[in-house]
N, C-alpha and C positions, 0 to 999 in steps of 0.2 A: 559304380565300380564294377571292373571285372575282374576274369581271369584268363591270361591270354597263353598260345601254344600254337603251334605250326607246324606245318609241313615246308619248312623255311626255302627250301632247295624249290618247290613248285610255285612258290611264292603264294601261299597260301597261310592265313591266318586265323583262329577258329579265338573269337571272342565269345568267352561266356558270364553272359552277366550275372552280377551276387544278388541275386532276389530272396526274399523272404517268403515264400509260397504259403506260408502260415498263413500273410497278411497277407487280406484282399486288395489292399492296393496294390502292393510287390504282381498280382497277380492280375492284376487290370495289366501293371508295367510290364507284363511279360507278353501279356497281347498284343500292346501297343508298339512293341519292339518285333512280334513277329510282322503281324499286318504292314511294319515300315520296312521293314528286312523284304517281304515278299513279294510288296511293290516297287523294289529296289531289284527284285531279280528279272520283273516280269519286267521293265520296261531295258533292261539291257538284257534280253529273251536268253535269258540262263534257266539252270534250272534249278528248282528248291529241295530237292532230294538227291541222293547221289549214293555215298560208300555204307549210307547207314541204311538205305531204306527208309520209308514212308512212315510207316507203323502210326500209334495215336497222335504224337507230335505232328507230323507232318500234313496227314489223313485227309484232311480237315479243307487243306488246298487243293488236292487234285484237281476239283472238279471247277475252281478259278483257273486255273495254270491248263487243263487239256479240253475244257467246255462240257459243256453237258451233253453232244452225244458221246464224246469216247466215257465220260461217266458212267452213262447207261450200259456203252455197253462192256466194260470192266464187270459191270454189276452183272451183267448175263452170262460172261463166261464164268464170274464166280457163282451164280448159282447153278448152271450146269453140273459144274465139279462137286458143289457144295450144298446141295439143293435146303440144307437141314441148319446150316449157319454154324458149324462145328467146329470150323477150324479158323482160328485167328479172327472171331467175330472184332466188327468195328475197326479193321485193318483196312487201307486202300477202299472199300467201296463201305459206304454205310456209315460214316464214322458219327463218332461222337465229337463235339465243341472238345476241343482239346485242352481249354480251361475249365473244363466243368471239375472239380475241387473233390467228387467222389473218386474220380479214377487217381488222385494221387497218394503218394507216400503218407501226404502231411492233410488227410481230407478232415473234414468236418469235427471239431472234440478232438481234434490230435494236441494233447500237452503233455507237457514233461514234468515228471514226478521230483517233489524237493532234493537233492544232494549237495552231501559236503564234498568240494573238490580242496585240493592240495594249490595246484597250481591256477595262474593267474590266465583266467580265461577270456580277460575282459572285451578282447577285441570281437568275442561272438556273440552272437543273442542267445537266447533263452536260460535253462534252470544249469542251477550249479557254476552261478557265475557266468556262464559263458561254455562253458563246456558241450551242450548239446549245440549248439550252431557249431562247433568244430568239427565234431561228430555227424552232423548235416552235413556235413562239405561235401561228404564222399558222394558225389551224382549217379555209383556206377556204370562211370565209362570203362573201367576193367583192366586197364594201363598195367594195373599189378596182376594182371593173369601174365603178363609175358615172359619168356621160358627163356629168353635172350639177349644180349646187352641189357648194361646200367648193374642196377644192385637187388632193387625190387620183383619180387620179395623171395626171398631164396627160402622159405621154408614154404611155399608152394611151387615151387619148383622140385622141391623132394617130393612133398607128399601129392599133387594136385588137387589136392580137395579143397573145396571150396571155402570151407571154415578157415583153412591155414593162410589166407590171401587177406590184404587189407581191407579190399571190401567186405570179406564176411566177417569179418574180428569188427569193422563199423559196421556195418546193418546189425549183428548180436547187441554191440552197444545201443544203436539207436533204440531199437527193440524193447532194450532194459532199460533204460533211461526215461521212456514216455511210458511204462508200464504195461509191456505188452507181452512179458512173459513170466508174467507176474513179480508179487511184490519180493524182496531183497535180490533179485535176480540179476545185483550189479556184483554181487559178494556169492554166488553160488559158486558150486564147481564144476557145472558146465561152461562157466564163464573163463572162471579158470582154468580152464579144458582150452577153450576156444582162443585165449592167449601163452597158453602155455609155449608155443615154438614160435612165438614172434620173438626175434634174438635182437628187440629192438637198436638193429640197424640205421635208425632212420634214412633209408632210403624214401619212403614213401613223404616225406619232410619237403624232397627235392621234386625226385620223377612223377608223384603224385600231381596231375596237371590242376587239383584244387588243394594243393599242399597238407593233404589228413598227415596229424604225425602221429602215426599209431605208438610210438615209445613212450611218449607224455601221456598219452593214455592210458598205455597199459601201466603204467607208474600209476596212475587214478585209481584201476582196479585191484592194485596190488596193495595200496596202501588202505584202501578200507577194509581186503581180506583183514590185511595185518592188526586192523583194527578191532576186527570181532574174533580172528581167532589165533590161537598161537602158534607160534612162526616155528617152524624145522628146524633142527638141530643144523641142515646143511644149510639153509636161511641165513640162521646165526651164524656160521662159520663164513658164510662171505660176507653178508653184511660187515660184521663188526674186525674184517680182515686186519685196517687202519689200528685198532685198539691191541692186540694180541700180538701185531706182526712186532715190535721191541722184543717181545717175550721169546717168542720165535724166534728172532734171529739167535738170542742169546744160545738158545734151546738145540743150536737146528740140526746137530747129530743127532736127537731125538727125535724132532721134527720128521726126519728125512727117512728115518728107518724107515716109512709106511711104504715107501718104492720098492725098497731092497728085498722086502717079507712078504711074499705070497700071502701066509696068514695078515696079514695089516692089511695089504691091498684090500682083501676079502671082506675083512672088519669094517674098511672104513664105508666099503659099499653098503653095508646091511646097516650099520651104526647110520651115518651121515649121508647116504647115496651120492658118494662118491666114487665113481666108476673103474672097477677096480681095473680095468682095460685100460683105462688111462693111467700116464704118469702127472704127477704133481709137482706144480715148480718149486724148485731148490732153494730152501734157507740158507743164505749167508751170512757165515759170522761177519765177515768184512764189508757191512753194508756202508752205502754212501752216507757220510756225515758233512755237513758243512756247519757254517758257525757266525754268530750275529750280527749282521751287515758287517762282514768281514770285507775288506777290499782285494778281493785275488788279486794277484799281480798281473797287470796288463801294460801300458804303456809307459813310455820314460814321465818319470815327475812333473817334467812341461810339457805336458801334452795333453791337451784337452778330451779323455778320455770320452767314451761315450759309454752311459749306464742303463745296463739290464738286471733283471732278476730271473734267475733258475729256479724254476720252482719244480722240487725234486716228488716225484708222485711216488705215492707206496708202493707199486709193484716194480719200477724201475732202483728203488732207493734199497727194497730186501731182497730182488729175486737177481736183476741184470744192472750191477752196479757199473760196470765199465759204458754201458751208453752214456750216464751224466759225467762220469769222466772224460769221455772224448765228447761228449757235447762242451764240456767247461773248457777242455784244449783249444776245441775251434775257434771257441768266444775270446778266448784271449788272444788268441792268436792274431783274431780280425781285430785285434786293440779294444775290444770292448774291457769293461769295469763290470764286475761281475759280482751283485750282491745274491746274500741267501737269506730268503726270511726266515725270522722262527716265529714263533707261538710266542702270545703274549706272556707264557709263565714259561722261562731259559728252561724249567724243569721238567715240562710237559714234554710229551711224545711231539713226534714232527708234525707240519700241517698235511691237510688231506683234503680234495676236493668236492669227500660227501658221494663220489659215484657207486662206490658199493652199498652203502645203504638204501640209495634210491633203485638200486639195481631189486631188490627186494620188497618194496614199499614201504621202507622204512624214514620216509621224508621229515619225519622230526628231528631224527637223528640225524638225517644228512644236512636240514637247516643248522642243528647248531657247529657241525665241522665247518661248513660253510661260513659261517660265522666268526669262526676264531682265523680262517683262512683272510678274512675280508681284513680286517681286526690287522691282521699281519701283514697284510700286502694294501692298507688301507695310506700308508706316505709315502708311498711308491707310485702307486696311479696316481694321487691326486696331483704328483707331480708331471705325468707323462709317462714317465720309468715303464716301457715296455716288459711283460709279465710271457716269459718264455718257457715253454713247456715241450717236453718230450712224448707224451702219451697222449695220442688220439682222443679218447673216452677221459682221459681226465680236465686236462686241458679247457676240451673244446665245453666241456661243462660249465666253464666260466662265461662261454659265450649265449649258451643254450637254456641249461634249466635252470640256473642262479638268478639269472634277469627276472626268471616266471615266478620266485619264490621271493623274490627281495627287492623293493623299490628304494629309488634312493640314489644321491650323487656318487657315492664308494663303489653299489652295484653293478652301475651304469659304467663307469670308469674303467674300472674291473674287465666287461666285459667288452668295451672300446679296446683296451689297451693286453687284450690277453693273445699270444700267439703259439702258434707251434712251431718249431724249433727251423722248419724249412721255412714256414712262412715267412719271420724274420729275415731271416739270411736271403731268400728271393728279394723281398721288402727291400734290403738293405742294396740289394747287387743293381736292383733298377733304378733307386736312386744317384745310384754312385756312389755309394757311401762304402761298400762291402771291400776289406782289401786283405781279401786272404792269398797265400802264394801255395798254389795246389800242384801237386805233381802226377805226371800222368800215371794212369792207369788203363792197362791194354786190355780190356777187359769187356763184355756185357753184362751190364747189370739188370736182371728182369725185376720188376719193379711191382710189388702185391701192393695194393691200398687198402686200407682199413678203412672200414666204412663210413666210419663218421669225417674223415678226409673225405670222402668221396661227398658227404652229403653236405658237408659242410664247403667243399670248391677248391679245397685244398690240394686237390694233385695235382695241377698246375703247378704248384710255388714246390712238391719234390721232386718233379721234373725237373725245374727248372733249375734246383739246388745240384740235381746230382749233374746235369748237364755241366756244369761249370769246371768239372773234372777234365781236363784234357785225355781225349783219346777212347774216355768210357764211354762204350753204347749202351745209351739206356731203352730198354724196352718192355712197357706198360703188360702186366701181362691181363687180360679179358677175362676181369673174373668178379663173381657176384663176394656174397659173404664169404672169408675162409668158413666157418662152419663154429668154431670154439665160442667166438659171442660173449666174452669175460667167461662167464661160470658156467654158462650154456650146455660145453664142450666137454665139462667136469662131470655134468650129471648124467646118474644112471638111466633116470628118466626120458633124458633127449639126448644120449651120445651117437644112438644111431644114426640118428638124422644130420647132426653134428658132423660125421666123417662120411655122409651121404654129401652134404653140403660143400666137403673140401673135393669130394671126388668129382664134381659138377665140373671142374674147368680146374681151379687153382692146386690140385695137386699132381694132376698128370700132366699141367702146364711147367712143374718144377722139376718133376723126374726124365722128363726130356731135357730138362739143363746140360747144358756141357757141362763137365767135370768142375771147368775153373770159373763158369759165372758168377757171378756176386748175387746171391738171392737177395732181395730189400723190401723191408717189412717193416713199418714204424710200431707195427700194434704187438702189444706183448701177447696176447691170446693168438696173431695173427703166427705169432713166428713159434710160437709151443705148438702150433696144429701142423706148419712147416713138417718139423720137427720130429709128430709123430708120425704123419702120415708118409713124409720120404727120407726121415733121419740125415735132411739135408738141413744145415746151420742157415736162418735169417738170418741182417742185420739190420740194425737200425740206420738209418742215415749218416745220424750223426758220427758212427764208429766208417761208414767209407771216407768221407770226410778225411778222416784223422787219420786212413790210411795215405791218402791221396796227401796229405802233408806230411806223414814221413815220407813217401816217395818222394821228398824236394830233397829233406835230410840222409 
């Protein structure tokens, strides 16, 4: 097995094979593939080194590849310069066997200390199920130092340091995991430190050329803090957002004073570190309600309707109720049949996808939402019944950390069968099947993605959703993280960084808008940072949509 990446345009292909350098075989196998690799170069007279340099890897060959006198005399002009061997010993002249097992990461006695992981790590080797060969992956090649294009990693692009980069958040982990800085040093609060501005994006998921997903990770670290110690007051207020938000909405002129009051702002920062710089999204009393496999109205009685499920997420259902209303318009519109699950008790709160509590490491409690969610939407997939979602982060949860928590036909299904609300609608317009009647709109819409869209391959299918608009120019605008990151964005602790993060490209990519552009933002944190940072209004897609079909009426 490898892992393969390019310089596609040069025609160039960099294969890297998955070895286990632990095992002495894996490392016989790694000899065996250079020694054939470099009789592979020598006899179509290329050559073995190039954009990376020689260094220990390479070393090794010189002196087959240029002969033994340029050998020698490499070796005389470096010790002219170098008479004392101080600088880059064992580089180009002199080297060491490049498999000798002391000079690596993984030498001699390297193992990994027992841990309990959360998620399902089965497809790697070593301790905690599987979890430190994930953790291995990272080879640093550095992919996540880069400062431009893709998404990776925007809180080293704030801060440059090294810590704040995927690779140092994995090497900290490798480090603590095999016990090398010493014993609980996976639950310290240097660890914590060292994850604290990963706004788990998973960009490192995609653009990482050996896919480290440092999110699922730092969910690892977080759920064993949670474990030994007791979680913030601000912890609990977003974890448990799903549980409270009923209460809240009932509440929400109470809710709401904390904007209005200097003093409250204040409070809520010192109480809950909640940044009092920031505003907080709006309770509404009029949140979205739907009701038990109720059949919306869509097509004529003879018509062989085609059926989806809306599945309404908590921060679209209490905070921006009009997106699941023009997302329900569209679907009926396109003749869809449009079911809403509930919870298996009519009397319980609505379902939830569990993302806020893993947002925290609170994975127990996000198994059992996930569970009453599966439970609800469990005769729906098993039928095919596409499972259609509005929210980036919640949604895409179906497809991502559910799978790694839950085995099983329902899971699986589940996450076969789960979409975002453009994906669909893309889905459906390629097949032929989509017959909505859209009316133009004269318009540019610049187009922000949420990152889990981005990592998940998704901006293709809202490209491709809003394109369908006649007349609207859509254009993508070149931007990392907005900076907000669900609750990221809320705390005191990282708001700096937070509104460091929007200023990088995606905010002054907005306040050059023309007057009448259509900003489009699917992610709710994406379009509140909009919001604050250029008090310019996001939309969701699915509300241009429902523009574009009133403009027919």
């Amino acid at each position: 097995r490898g892992t393969m990446y390019a310089h596609a345009s040069e025609g160039c292909l960099h294969v890297r094979p998955v070895l286990n350098l632990r095992q002495e075989k894996d490392v016989h196998t790694m000899r065996e593939i250079a020694e054939e690799a470099f009789a592979m170069v020598r006899e179509y007279k290329g050559s073995h080194s190039g954009e990376h340099g020689d260094g220990l890897v390479r070393s090794e060959f010189n002196e087959p590849m240029f002969g033994s006198r340029l050998a020698r005399a490499f070796e005389e002009v470096k010790d002219r310069f170098d008479p004392n061997g101080l600088y880059n010993p064992g580089k180009v002249v002199r080297p060491p066997k490049f498999d000798d097992r002391n000079l690596f990461r993984y030498g001699p006695g390297y193992h990994g200390e027992p841990i309990k992981t959360q998620f399902d790590w089965s497809p790697y080797p070593g301790v905690g199920g599987g979890i430190q060969g994930a953790v291995e992956m990272c080879n640093n090649n550095g992919a996540c130092r880069k400062l431009t294009g893709g998404v990776m990693c925007p809180s080293y692009r704030v801060t440059r340091d090294e810590r704040d980069v995927t690779r140092g958040r994995a090497n900290s982990l490798r480090l603590a995991i095999t016990g090398q800085l010493g014993s609980a040093a996976l639950i310290a609060d240097e660890m914590a430190e060292t994850m604290k501005l990963c706004v788990s994006c998973k960009a490192c998921r995609r653009e990482c050329p050996t896919g480290v997903d440092m999110a699922r990770m730092k969910i690892e670290v977080q759920a064993a803090r949670a474990a030994k110690f007791e979680l913030s007051l601000h912890d609990k207020l977003v974890g448990f957002l799903p549980h409270y938000a009923p209460h809240a909405s009932r509440w929400h002129h109470v809710f709401n004073m904390r904007d209005r009051s200097p003093f409250l702002r204040k409070a809520s920062q010192t109480v809950a570190r909640f940044a009092s710089r920031r505003s907080l999204p709006k309770w509404r009393k009029d949140t979205y309600r739907d009701r038990s496999d109720w059949r919306y109205p869509t097509a004529e009685e003879n018509t062989a309707a085609r059926e989806i499920v809306l599945f309404a997420d908590t921060f679209n259902r209490y905070f921006e109720r009009e997106n699941l209303d023009d997302a329900l318009s569209v679907l009926v519109a396109g003749g869809y049949r449009v079911y809403a699950p509930q919870p298996p008790d009519p009397d319980d709160r609505p379902l939830c996808c569990g993302r806020t509590f893993l947002s925290v490491g609170l994975v127990e409690e996000a198994r059992r939402e996930m569970q009453r969610t599966m439970d609800a939407l469990a005769p729906y997939v098993t039928r095919g019944i596409p499972i259609v979602g509005l929210e980036p982060g919640c949604l895409l949860t179906f497809r991502d950390e559910l799978p790694a928590l839950f085995k099983g036909a329902v899971a699986d299904s589940l996450a076969a069968n789960a979409f975002l609300f453009e994906e669909f609608l893309a889905r459906e317009h390629q097949a032929g099947n989509l017959n909505l009647s859209l009316g133009s709109l004269s318009k540019k819409a610049l187009l922000h993605g949420h990152c889990h869209q981005k990592a998940f391959n998704a901006m293709g299918a809202v490209e491709t959703t809003l394109r369908l608009i006649p007349k609207l120019s859509v254009e993508p605008i070149d931007s990392s993280c907005c900076g907000m990151a669900g609750s990221f964005g809320y705390d005191e602790e990282t708001i700096d960084v937070s509104l460091k993060m929007g200023e990088l490209s995606l905010l002054p990519a907005v306040r050059r808008a023309d007057a009448d552009a259509i900003i489009v933002a699917d992610g709710t944190s994406c379009r509140h940072q909009i919001h604050d940072g250029s008090q310019r209004e996001a939309l969701h897609v699915a509300r241009v949509l429902k523009m574009s079909l009133e403009a027919v009426q």
